[in-house]
C-alpha positions as CSV (number, residue, x, y, z in Angstrom):
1,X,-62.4,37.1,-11.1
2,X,-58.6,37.3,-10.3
3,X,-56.5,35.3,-11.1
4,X,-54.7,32.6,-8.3
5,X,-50.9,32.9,-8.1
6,X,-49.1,29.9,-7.1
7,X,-46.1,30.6,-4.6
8,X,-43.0,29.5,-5.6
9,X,-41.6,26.8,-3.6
10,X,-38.8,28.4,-1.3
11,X,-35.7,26.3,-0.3
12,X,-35.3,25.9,3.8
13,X,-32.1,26.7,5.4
14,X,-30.0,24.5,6.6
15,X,-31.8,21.7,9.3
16,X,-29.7,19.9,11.8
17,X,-30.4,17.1,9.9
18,X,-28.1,18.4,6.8
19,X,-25.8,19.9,8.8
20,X,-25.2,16.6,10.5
21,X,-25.3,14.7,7.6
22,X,-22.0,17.2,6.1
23,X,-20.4,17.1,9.5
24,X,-20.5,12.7,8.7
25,X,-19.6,13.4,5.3
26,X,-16.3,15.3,6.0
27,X,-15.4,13.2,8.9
28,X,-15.4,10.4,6.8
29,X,-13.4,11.7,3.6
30,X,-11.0,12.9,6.2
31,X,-10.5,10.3,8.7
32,X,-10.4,7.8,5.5
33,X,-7.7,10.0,4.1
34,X,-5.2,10.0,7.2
35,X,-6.2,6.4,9.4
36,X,-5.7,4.9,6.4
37,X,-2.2,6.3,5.9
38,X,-1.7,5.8,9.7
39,X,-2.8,1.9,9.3
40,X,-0.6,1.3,6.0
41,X,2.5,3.1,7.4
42,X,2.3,1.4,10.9
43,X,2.3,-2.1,8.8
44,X,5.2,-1.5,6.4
45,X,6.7,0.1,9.1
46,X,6.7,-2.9,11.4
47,X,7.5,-5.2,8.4
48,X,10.1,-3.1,6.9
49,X,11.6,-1.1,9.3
50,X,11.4,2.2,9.8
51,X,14.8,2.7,7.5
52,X,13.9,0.7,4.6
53,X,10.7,2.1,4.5
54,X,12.0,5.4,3.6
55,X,13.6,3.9,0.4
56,X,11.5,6.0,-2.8
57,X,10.5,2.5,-3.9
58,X,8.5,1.5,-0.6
59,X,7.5,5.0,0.0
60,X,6.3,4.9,-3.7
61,X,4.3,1.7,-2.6
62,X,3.0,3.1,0.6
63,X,1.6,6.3,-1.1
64,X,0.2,3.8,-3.7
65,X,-1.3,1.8,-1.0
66,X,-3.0,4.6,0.7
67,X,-4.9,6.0,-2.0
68,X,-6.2,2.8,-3.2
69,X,-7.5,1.9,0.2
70,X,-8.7,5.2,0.5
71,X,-10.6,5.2,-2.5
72,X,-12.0,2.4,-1.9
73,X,-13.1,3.7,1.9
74,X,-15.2,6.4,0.6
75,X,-16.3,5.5,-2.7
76,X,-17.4,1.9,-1.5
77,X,-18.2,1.6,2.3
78,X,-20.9,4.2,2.6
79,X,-23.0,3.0,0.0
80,X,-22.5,-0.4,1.6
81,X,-23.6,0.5,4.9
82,X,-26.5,2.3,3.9
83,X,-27.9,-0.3,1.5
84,X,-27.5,-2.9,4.7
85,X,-29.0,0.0,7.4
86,X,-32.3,-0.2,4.7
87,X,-32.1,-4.0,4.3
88,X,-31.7,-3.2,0.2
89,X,-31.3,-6.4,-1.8
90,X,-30.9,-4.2,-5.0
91,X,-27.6,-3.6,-6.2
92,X,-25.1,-1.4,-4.5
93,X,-24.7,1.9,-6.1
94,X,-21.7,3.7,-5.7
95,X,-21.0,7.3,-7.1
96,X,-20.2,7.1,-10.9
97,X,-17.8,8.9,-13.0
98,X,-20.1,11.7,-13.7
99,X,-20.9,12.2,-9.7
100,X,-16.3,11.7,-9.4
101,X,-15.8,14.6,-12.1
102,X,-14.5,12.3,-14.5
103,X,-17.3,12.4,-17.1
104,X,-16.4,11.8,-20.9
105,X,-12.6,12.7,-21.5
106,X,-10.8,15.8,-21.0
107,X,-11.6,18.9,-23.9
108,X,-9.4,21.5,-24.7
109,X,-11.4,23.6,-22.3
110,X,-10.3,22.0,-20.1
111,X,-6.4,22.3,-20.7
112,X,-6.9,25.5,-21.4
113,X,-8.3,26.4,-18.4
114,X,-5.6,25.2,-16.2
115,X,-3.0,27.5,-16.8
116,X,-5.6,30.0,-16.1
117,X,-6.3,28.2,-12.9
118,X,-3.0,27.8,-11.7
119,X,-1.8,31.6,-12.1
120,X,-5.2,32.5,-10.0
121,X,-4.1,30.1,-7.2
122,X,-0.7,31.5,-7.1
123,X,-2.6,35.2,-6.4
124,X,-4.5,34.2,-4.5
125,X,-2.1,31.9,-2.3
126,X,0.2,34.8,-2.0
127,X,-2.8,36.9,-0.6
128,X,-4.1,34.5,1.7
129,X,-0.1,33.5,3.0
130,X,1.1,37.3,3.4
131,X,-1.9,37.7,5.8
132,X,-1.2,34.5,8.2
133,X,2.5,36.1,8.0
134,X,0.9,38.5,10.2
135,X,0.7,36.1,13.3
136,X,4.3,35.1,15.0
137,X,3.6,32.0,15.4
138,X,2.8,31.0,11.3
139,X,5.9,29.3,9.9
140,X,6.2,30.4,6.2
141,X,9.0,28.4,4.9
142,X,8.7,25.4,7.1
143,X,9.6,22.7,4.6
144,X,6.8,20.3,3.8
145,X,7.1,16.2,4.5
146,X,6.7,14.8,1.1
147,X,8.5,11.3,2.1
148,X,11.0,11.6,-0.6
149,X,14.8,12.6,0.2
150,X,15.8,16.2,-1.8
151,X,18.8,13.5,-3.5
152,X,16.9,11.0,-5.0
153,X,18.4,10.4,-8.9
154,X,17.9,7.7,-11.4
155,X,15.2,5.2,-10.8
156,X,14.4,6.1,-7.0
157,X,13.9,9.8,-8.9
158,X,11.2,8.7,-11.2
159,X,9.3,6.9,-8.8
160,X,9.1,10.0,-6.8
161,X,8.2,11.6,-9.9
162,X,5.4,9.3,-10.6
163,X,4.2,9.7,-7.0
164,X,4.2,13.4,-6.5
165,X,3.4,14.6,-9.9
166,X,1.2,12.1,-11.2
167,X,-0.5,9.6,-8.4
168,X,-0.7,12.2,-5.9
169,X,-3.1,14.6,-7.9
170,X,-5.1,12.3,-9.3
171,X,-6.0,10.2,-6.2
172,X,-6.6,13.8,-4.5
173,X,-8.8,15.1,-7.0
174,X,-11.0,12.4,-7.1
175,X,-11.3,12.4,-3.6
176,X,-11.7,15.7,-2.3
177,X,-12.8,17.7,-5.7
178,X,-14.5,14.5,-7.3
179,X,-16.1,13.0,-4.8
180,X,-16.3,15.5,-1.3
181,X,-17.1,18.4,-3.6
182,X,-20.1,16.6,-5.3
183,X,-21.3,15.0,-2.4
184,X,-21.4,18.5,-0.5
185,X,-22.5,20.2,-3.7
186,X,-25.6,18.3,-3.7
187,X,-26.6,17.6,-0.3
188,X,-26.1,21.3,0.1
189,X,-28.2,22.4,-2.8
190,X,-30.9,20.7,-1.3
191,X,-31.7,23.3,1.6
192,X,-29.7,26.3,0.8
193,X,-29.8,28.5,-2.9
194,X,-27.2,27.5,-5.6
195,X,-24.5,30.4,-4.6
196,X,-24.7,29.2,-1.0
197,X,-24.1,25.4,-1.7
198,X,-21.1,26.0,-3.7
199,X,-20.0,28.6,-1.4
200,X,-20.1,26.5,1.5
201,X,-19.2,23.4,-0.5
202,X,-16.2,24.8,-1.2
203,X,-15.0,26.3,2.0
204,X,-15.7,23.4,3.5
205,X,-13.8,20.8,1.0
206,X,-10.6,23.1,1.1
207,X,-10.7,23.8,4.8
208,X,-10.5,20.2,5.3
209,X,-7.9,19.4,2.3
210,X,-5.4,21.9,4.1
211,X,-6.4,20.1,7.6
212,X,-4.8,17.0,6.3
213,X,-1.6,18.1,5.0
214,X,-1.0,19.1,8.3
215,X,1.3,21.8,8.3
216,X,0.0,25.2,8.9
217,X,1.9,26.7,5.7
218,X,1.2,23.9,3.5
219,X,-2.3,23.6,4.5
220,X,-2.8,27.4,4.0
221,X,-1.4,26.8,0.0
222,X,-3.0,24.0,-0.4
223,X,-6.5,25.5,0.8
224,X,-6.0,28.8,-1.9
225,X,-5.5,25.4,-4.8
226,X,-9.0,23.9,-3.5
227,X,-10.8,27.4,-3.7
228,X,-9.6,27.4,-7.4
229,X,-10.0,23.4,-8.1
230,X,-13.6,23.6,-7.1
231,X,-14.4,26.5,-8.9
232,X,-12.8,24.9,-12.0
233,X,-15.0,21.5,-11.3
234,X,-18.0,24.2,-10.8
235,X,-17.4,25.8,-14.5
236,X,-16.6,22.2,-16.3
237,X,-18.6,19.9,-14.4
238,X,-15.2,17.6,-14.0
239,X,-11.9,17.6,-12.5
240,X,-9.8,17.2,-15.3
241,X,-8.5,21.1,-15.2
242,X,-7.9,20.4,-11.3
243,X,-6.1,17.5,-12.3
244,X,-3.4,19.3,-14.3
245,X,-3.4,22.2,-12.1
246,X,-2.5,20.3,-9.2
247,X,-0.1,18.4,-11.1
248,X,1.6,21.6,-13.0
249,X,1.8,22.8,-9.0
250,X,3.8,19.5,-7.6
251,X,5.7,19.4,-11.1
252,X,6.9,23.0,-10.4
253,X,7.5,21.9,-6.7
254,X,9.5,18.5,-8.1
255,X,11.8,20.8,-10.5
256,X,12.8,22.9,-7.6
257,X,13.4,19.6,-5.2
258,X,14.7,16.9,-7.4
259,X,16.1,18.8,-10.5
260,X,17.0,22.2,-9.2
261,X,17.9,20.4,-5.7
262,X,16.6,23.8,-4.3
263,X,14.5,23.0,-0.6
């Protein structure tokens, strides 16, 4: 008598369903990212005026501002809305440090990783930059907005350093490389094989992290970082060597701004 084989289950490809579901997911990581700014500036704005605004301490409090709220946007509301769409009376769950990247506490693997990560990103941002320098109408040295005049000093200059270099990656990473990425990851790895969900995962979580720096050369830097950053939170299983690459990148960048006064 032979003996019956049992067929290994084989994952679907990708359903409307899921694809829908990661068009909703991106949409809202990225519309939370920029209305949010959009809202917070309009209000100071209209409260401060627009040339007090610009002073590094408000813009220090408007960056602030924005990635709380934003946070708070896509960590909180969809949880919220999809316990009251199922009528749940159980209590709301919201993604946890493990499902943000920011299990346990960072390990010398990851510190030592970041270097590592960093001189990739420079490769393979150089690749990826001398390539759109092929098309007339990509701007390589277009200066990027960062909100901060070039001659900030004293206190003004180490708000702007606390800003840039330290608020600025953090907030991002948990956002796009914490949250986005896992999300993705997993919804992904539900229909599609393992290579293919983090493949896609990451495409998609960079190509939207350069849509919203808006600025064709900034976004096309800035999408070379998130290849590496979610390859990094891939390897780890957390963000913490994303974190430092992203701020040893906008440390570099504050040296040549604020020290070196070099635009």
């Amino acid at each position: 008598m032979k003996a019956v084989t049992k067929k290994q289950p084989t994952k679907k490809g990708p359903s409307w369903r899921l694809v829908f579901s990661v068009f909703l997911i991106l949409l809202w990581a990225g519309a939370s990212v920029i209305v949010v700014q959009l809202i917070v500036g309009y209000i100071m704005v209209s409260v401060l005026g627009a040339e007090k605004f610009m002073e590094p301490v408000w813009m220090a409090i408007y960056s602030a501002l924005s990635y709380i709220l934003a946070l708070v946007s896509i960590i909180f509301i969809p949880p919220l809305i999809l316990q009251k769409k199922r009528k749940e009376k159980a209590p709301l769950k919201v993604a946890s440090r493990t499902d943000l990247g920011l299990r346990g506490m960072p390990t010398w693997t990851d510190i030592g990783l970041a270097p590592v990560g960093f001189i990739i990103y420079l490769l393979l941002a150089a690749g990826i930059t001398a390539i759109f320098s092929l098309f007339p109408w990509f701007n390589v040295g277009e200066a990027q907005e960062v909100g901060f005049s070039t001659y900030v000093v004293g206190f003004d200059r180490i708000m702007a350093f606390l800003t840039l270099v330290v608020m600025a990656p953090i907030a991002e990473e948990i956002i796009f490389r914490g949250w986005l990425y896992g999300k993705l990851r997993n919804k992904l790895s539900q229909n599609t094989s393992n290579a293919v969900s983090i493949l896609l995962a990451t495409l998609l979580v960079s190509i939207l992290f350069g849509v919203v720096h808006m600025q064709w050369n900034v976004g096309v830097n800035v999408f070379a970082m998130s290849v590496v950053l979610c390859g990094l939170r891939e390897i780890t299983g957390t963000i913490y060597s994303g974190i430092l690459v992203h701020m040893i990148k906008n440390g570099l960048a504050f040296y040549y701004l604020y020290i070196l006064g070099i635009a």
